[in-house]
C-alpha positions, 0 to 999 in steps of 0.5 A: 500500500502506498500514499501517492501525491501527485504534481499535476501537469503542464499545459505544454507537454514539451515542458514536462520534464522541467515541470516534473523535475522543477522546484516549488513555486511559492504558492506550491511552497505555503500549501506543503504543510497542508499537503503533508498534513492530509497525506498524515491523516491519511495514513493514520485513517489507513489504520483505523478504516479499510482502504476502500473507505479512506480512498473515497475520503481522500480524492485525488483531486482534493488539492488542486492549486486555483 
């Protein structure tokens, strides 16, 4: 079992790699306590609830920068 986040991607498909491999913008860089927090109860709910439950509770899409 894992906890995934991901990172999105770029509008360009040419500039994945630099976006992939790129460092945190500063709006990227204040949400990472929050991102990290949610991935900490997440996997706290993991041992408490069957994943099916905690998956359903923890979208994918949750995070998305506006």
């Amino acid at each position: 079992m894992r906890v995934r986040m991901g990172i999105g991607k770029p509008a360009d498909k040419a500039k994945v790699v630099d976006y992939v491999l790129g460092s945190f913008d500063e709006k990227q860089t204040g949400h990472l306590p929050e991102w990290i927090g949610s991935a900490a109860d997440a996997v706290e709910m993991l041992l408490r609830y069957p994943w099916e439950d905690v998956a359903s509770k923890c979208s994918i899409k949750r995070f998305q920068l506006q």
